[in-house]
RODO-2510 file (C-alpha; in nm, 4 decimals, decimal comma):
residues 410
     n   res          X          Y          Z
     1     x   -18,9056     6,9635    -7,2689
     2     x   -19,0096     6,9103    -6,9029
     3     x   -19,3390     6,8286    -6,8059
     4     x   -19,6081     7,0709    -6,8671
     5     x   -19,3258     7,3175    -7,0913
     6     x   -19,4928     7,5036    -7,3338
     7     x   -19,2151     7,6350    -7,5308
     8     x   -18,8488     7,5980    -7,4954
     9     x   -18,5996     7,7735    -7,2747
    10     x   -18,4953     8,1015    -7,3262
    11     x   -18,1390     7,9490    -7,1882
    12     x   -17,9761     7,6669    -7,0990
    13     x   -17,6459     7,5301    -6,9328
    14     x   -17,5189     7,1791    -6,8961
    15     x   -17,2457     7,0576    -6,7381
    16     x   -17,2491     7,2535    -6,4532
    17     x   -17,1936     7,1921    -6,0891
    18     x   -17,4812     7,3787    -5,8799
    19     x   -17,4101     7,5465    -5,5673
    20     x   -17,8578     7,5927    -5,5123
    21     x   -17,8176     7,7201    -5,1871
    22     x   -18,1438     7,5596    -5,1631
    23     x   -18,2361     7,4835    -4,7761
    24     x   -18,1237     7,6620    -4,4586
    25     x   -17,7431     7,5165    -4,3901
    26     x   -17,4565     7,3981    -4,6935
    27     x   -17,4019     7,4688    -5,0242
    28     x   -17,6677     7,1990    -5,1388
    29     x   -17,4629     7,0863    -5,4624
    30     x   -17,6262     6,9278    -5,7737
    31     x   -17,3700     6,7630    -5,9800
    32     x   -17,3804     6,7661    -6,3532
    33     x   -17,6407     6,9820    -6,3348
    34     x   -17,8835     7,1767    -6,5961
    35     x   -17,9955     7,4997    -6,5009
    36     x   -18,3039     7,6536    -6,7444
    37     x   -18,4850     7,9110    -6,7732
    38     x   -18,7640     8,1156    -6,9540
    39     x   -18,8826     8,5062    -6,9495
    40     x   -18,6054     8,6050    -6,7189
    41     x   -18,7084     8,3068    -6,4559
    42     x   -18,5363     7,9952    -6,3746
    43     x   -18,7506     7,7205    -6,5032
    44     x   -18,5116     7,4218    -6,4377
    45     x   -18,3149     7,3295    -6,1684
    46     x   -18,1906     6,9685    -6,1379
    47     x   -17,9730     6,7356    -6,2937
    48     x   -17,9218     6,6810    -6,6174
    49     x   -18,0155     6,3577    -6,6480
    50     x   -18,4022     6,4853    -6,5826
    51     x   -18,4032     6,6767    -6,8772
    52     x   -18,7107     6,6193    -7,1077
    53     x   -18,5287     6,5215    -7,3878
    54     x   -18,1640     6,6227    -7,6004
    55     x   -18,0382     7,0153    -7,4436
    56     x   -18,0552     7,1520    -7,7822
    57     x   -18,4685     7,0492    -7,8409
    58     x   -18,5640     7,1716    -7,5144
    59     x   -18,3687     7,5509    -7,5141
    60     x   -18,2917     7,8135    -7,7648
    61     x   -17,9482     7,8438    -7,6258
    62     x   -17,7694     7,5397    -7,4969
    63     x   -17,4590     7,6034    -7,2993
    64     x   -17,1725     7,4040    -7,2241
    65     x   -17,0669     7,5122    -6,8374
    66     x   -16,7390     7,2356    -6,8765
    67     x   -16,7587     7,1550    -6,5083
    68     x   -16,8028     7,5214    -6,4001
    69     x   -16,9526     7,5854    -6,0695
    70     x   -17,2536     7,8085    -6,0754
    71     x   -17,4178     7,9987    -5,8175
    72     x   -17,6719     8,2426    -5,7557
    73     x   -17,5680     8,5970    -5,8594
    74     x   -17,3727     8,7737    -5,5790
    75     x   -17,6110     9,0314    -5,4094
    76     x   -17,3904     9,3640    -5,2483
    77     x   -17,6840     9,5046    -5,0223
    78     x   -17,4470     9,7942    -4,8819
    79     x   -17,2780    10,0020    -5,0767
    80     x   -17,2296    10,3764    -5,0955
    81     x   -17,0410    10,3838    -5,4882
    82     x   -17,1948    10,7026    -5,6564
    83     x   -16,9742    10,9771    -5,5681
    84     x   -16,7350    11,2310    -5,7090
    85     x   -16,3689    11,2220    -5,5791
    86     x   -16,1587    11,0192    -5,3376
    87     x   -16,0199    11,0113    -4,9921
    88     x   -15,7107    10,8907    -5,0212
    89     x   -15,5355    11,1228    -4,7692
    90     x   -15,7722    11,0478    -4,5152
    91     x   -15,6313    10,7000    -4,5357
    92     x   -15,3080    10,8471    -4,4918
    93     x   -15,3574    11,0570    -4,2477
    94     x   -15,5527    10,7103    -4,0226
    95     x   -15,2599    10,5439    -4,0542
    96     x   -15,0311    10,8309    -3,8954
    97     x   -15,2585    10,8189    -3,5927
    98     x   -15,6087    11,0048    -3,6617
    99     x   -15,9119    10,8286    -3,5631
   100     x   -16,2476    10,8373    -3,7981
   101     x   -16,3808    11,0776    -3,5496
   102     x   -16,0996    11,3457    -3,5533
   103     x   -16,1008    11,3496    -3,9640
   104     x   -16,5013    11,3999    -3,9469
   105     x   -16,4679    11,6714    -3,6396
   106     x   -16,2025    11,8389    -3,8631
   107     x   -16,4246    11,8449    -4,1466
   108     x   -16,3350    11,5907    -4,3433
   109     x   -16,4872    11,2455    -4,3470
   110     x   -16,8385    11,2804    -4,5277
   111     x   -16,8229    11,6266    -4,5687
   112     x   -16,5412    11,6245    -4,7873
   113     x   -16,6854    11,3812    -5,0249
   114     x   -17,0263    11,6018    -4,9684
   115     x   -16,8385    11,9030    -5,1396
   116     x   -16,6887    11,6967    -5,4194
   117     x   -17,0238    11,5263    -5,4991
   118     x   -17,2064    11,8565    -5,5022
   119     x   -16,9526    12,0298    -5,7397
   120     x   -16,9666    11,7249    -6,0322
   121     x   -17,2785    11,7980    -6,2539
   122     x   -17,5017    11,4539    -6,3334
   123     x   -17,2483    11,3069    -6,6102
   124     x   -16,9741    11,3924    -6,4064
   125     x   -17,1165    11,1812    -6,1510
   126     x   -17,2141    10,9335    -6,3600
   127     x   -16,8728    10,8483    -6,5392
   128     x   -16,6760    10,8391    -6,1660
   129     x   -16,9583    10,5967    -6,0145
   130     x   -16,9775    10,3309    -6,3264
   131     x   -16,6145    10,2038    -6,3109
   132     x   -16,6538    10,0996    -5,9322
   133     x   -17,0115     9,9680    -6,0221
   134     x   -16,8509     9,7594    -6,3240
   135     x   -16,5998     9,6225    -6,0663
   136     x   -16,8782     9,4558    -5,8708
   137     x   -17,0479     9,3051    -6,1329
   138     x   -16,6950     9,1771    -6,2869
   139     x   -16,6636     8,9644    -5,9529
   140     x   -17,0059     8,8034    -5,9898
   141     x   -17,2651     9,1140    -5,8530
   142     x   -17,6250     9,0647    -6,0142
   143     x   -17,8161     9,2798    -5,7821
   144     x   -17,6435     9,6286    -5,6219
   145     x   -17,8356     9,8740    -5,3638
   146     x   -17,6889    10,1899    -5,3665
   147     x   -17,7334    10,4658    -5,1340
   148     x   -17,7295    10,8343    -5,1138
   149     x   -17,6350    11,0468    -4,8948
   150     x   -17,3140    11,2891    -5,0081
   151     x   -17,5608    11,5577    -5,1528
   152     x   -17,7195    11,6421    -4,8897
   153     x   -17,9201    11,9047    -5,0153
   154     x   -18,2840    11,8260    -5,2304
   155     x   -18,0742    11,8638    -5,5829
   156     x   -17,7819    11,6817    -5,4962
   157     x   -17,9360    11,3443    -5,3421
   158     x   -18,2153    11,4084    -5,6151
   159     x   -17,8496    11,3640    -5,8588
   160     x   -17,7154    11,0998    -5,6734
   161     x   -18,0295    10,8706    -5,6760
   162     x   -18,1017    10,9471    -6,0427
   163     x   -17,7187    10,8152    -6,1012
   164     x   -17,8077    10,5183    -5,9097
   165     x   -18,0724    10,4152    -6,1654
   166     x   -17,8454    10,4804    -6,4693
   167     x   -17,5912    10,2593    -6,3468
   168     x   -17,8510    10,0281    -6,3683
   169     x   -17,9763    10,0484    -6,6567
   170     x   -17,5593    10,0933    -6,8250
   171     x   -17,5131     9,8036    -6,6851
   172     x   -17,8302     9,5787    -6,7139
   173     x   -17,8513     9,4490    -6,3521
   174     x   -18,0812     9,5771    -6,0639
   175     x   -18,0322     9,8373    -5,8406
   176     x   -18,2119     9,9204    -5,5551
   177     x   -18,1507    10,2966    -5,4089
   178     x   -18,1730    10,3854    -5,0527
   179     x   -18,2049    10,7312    -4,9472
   180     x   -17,9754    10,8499    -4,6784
   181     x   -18,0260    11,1993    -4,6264
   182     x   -17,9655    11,1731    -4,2651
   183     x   -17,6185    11,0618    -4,3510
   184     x   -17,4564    11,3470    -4,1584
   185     x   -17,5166    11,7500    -4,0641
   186     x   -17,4249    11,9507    -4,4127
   187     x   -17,2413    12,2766    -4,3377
   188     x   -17,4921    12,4968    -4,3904
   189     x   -17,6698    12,3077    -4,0981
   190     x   -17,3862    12,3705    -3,8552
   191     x   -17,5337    12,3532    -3,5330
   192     x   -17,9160    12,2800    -3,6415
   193     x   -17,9372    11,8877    -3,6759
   194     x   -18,3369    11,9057    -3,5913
   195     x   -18,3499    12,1572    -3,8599
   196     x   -18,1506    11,9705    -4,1204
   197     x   -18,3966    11,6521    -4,0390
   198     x   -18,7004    11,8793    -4,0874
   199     x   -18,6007    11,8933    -4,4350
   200     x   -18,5119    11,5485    -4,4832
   201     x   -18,8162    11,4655    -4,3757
   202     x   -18,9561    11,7121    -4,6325
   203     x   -18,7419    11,5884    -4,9475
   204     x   -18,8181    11,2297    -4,8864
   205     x   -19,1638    11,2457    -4,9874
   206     x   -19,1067    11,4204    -5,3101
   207     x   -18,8126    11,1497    -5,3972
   208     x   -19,0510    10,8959    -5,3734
   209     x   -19,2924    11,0587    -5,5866
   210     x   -19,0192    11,0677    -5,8377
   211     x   -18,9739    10,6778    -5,8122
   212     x   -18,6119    10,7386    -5,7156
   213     x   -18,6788    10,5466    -5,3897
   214     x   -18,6640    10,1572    -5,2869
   215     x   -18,5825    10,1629    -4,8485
   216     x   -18,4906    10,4720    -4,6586
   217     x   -18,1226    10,4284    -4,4318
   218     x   -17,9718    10,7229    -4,1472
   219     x   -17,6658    10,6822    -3,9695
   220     x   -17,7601    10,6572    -3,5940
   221     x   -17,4573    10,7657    -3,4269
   222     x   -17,2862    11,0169    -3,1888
   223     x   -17,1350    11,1918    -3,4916
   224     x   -17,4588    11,0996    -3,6719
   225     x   -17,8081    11,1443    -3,5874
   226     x   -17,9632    11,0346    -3,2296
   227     x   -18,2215    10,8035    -3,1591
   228     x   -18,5273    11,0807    -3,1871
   229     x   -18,3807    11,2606    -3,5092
   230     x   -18,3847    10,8598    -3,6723
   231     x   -18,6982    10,7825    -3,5300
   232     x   -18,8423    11,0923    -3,7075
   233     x   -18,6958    11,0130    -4,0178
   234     x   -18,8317    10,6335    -4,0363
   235     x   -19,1755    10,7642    -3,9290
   236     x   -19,2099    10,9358    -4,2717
   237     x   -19,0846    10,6444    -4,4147
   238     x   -19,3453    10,3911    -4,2761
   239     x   -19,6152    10,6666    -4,3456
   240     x   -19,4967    10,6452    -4,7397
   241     x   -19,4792    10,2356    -4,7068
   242     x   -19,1096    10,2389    -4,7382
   243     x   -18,9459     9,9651    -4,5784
   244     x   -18,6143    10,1673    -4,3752
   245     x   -18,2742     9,9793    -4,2908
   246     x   -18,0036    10,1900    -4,0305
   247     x   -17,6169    10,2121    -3,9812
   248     x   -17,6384    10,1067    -3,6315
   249     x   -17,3462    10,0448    -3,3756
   250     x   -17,1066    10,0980    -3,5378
   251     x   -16,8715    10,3102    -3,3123
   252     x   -17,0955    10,2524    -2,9960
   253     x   -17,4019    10,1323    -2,8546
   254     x   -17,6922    10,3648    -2,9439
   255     x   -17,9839    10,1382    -2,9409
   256     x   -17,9794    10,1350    -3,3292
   257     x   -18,0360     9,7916    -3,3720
   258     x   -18,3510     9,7747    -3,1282
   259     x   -18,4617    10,1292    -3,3158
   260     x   -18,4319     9,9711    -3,6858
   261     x   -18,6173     9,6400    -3,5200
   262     x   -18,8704     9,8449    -3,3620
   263     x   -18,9943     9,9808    -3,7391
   264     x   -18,9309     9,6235    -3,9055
   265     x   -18,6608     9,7429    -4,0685
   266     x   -18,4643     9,5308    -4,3266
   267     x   -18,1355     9,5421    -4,1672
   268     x   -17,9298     9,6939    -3,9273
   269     x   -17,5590     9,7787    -4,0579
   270     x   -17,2076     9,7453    -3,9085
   271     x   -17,3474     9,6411    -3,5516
   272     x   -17,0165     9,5896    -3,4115
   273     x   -17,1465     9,7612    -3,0887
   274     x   -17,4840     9,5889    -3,0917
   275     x   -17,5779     9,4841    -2,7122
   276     x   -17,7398     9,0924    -2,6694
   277     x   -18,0638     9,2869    -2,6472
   278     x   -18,0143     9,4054    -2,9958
   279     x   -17,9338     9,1124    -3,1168
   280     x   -18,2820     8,9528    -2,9784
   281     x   -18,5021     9,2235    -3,0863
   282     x   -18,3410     9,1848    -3,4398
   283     x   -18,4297     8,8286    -3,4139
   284     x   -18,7587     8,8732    -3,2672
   285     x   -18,8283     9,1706    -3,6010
   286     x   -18,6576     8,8995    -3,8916
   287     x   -18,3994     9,1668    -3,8736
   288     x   -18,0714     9,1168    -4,1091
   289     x   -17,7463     9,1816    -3,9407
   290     x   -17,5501     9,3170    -4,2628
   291     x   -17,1724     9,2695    -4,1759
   292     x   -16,9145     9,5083    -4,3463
   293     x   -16,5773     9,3750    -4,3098
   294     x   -16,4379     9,6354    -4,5245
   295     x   -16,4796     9,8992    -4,2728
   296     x   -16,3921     9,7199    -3,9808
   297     x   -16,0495     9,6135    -4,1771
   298     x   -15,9687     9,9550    -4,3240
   299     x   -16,0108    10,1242    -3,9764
   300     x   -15,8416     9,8880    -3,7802
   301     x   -16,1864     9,8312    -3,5616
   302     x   -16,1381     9,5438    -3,3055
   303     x   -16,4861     9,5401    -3,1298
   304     x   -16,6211     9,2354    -3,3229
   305     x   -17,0358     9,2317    -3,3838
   306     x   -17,2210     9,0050    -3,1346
   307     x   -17,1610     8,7456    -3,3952
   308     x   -17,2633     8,4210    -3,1273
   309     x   -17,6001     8,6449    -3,0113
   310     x   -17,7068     8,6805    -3,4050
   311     x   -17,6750     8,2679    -3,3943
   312     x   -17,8657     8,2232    -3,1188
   313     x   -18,1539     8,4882    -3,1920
   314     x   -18,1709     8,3280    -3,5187
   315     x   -18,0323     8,6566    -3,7258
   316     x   -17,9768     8,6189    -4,0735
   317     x   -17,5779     8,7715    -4,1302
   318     x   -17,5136     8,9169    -4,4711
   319     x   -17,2095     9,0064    -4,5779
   320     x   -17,1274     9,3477    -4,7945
   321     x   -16,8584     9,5568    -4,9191
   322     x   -16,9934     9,9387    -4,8127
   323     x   -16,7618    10,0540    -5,0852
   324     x   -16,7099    10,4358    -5,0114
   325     x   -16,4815    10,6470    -5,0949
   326     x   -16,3631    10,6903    -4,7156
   327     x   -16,3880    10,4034    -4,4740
   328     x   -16,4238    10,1226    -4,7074
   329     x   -16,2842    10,1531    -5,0218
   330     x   -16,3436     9,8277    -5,1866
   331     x   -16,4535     9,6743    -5,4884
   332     x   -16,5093     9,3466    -5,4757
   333     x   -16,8004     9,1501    -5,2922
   334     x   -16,5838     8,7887    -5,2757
   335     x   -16,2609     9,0115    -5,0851
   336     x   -16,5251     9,1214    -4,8580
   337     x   -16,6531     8,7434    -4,8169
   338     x   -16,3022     8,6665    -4,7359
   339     x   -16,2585     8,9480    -4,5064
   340     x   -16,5695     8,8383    -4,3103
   341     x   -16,4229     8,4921    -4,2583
   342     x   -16,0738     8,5979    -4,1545
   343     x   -16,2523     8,8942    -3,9324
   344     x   -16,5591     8,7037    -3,7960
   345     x   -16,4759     8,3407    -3,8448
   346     x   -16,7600     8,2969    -4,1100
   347     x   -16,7175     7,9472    -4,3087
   348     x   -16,7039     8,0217    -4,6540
   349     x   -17,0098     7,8677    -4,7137
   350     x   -17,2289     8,0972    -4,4486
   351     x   -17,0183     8,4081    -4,6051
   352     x   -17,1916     8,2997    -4,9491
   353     x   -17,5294     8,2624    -4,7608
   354     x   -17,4330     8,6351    -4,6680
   355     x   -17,3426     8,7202    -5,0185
   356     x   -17,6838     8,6102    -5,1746
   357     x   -18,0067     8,4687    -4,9903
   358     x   -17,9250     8,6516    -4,6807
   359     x   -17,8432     8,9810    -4,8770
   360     x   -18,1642     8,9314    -5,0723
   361     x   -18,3637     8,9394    -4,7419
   362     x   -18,1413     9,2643    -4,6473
   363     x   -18,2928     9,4406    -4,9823
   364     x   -18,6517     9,2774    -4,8647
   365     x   -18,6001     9,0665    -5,2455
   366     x   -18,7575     8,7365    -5,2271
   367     x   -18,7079     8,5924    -5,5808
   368     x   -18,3296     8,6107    -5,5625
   369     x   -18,0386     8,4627    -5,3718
   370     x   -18,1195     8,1079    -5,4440
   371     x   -18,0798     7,8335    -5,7532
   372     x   -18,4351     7,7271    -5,7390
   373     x   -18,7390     7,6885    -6,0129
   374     x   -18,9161     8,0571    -6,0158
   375     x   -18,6704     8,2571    -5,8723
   376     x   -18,5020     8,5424    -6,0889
   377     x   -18,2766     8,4127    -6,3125
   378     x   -17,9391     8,5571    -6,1462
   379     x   -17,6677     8,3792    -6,1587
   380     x   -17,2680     8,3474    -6,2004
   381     x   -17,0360     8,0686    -6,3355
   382     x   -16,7014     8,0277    -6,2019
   383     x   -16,3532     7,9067    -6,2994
   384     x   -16,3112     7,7000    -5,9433
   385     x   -16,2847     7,3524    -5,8625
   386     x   -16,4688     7,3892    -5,4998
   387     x   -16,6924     7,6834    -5,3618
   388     x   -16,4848     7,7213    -5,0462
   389     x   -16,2387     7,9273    -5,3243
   390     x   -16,4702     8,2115    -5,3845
   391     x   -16,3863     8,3077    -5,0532
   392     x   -16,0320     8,1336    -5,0393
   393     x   -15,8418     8,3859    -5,3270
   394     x   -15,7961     8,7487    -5,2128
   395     x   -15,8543     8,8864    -5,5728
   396     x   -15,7844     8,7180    -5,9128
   397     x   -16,0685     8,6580    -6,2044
   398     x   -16,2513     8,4049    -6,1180
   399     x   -16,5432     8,5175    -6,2458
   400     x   -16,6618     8,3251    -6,6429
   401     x   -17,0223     8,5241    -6,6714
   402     x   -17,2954     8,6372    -6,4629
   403     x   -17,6517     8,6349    -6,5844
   404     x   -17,9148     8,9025    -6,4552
   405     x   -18,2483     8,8239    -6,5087
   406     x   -18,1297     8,5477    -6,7691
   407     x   -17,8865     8,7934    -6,9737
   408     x   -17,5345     8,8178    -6,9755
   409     x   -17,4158     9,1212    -6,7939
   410     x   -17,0226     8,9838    -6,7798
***
């Protein structure tokens, strides 16, 4: 056992090739590696060769990783998957010609998955959400925010957020749920946005009395909310102690990024129309730019985020796959990795970073995202022969097991 071990490790694997992550720049690799650990943390992290004596006196499980390259559990900090139906002739109906904007104007968009989500009762919901949840962790997801935001009413996100901590616990991995009530303007609303936020502003406070709240998100946006109806909304927050992240510029510049900084907020979301000023406030806040390649792929976007201004400001980019049923329907975290390095020129390396210790920051999650002694034991072993190929293959199991807090969840 190592120095100062008490008892053996819960878990242990040999053999492995470590992708730590450890540092600020590459994949910091640990060959034939031993990774430990005890009472859901990691407790070794080295070679094997330090080991305090034979694998199988030192753990109560010894296994044999073969060669396998391990890295932290994948970390999706952006996703939207509990909801009831699909939008497949949206998709249809983009690519003869309609813009996102026209298909929300007409009344479809959000509102049509609002209607859906609204009619399925709480198992309903339940059994269409797991399968896209499942999906994730299947391709290496240990840690999963989900968001609300199709109910729009107190009973509906109420369902929706309740969901979100089922999936959970089905699945044994964390989730963190956001609430995004000020997602967009319900029907019954037509016409009174200031209204509609008076209530959000009302419900959120009883959510997070029921413990169905982790970070409160609004989409700040010309067919969203403005500036003052946002600001309103992460006011309550920060009264409550809730940390707030935004969808910000994503179809144009409306100060979103500067608004989220301006709170502290984890992350700003999309940013493809963040301005250099943004950019520096984010930097200036320890802002995370969360990058959704999904979206910008499925709608065609070409306005790339101010990638070279989230360098210089020192922004941390993660990387996430939004999955939704309408702009980004997609259900795999390493196809969004790719799609971040074809889009934005990300290495595969800083679309990992993106993927895990950058993505942990997003969630405000400081004991994941990294192979280091003390962190959470999250973690996934892979059938590759180089990390670059977790972003490299658009699809295909690569994917052996993933560990959440030191048990197997796939």
């Amino acid at each position: 056992m190592s120095p100062g071990q008490s008892r053996p490790f819960d878990g242990l694997i040999v053999g492995a090739q470590l992708v730590t992550l450890d540092g600020e720049h590459g994949y910091a690799i640990i060959e034939d590696a031993a990774l430990g650990w005890r009472d859901g943390q990691l407790a070794h992290v080295g070679p094997r060769s330090q080991l305090n004596g034979a694998p199988e006196a030192v753990a109560s499980e010894v296994i044999d990783a073969e060669g396998r390259w391990l890295t932290p559990g994948l970390i999706d900090c952006h996703t939207h998957v509990v909801f009831a139906g699909d939008r497949a002739g949206e998709f249809e109906q983009r690519l003869q010609g309609a813009s996102y904007e026209d298909i929300a104007r007409s009344g479809g968009g959000i509102v049509s998955t609002v209607h859906a989500t609204r009619a399925a009762p709480e198992e309903e919901l339940l059994r269409q959400s797991l399968p896209r949840a499942r999906a994730l962790v299947a391709d290496g997801v240990t840690t999963l925010e989900i968001k609300s935001g199709y109910g729009l009413d107190f009973d509906n996100e109420r369902k929706m957020l309740r969901v979100a901590r089922q999936i959970g616990h089905e699945l044994g991995i964390c989730v963190r749920t956001t609430f995004l009530g000020a997602h967009a303007l319900p029907p019954e609303y037509a016409g009174n946005a200031d209204g509609y936020i008076d209530a959000v502003c009302d419900w959120l406070p009883r959510l997070h009395a029921e413990g169905l709240v982790d970070a409160v998100d609004a989409f700040c946006e010309r067919i969203g909310f403005s500036n003052a109806q946002t600001r309103r909304v992460f006011e309550v927050a920060r009264s409550l102690g809730l940390p707030v992240k935004l969808h910000a510029d994503q179809l144009s510049d409306s100060d979103g990024a500067a608004l989220v900084a301006e709170f502290n907020g984890l992350s700003a979301d999309h940013v493809e129309y963040t301005s250099a000023e943004g950019a520096a406030a984010m930097g200036k806040a320890g802002c995370v730019a969360v990058l959704l390649p999904g979206a910008f792929h499925v709608l065609r976007e070409t306005r790339l985020p101010p990638l070279q201004a989230f360098v210089e400001n020192n922004v941390p980019m993660a990387v996430a796959t939004d999955c939704n049923p309408g702009t980004a329907p997609l259900q795999s975290l390493r196809l969004a990795m790719s799609l971040a390095c074809t889009h934005f020129r990300l290495t595969p390396e800083q679309a990992l970073r993106g993927a895990t210790c950058h993505a942990a920051q997003a969630l405000g999650l400081a004991d994941r995202g990294r192979l280091r002694v003390g962190q959470r034991a999250d973690f996934a072993l892979w059938d590759i022969s180089q990390p670059a190929q977790l972003a490299y293959w658009l699809g295909g199991q690569l994917l052996h097991s993933a560990y959440a807090g030191g048990v197997r969840v796939a």
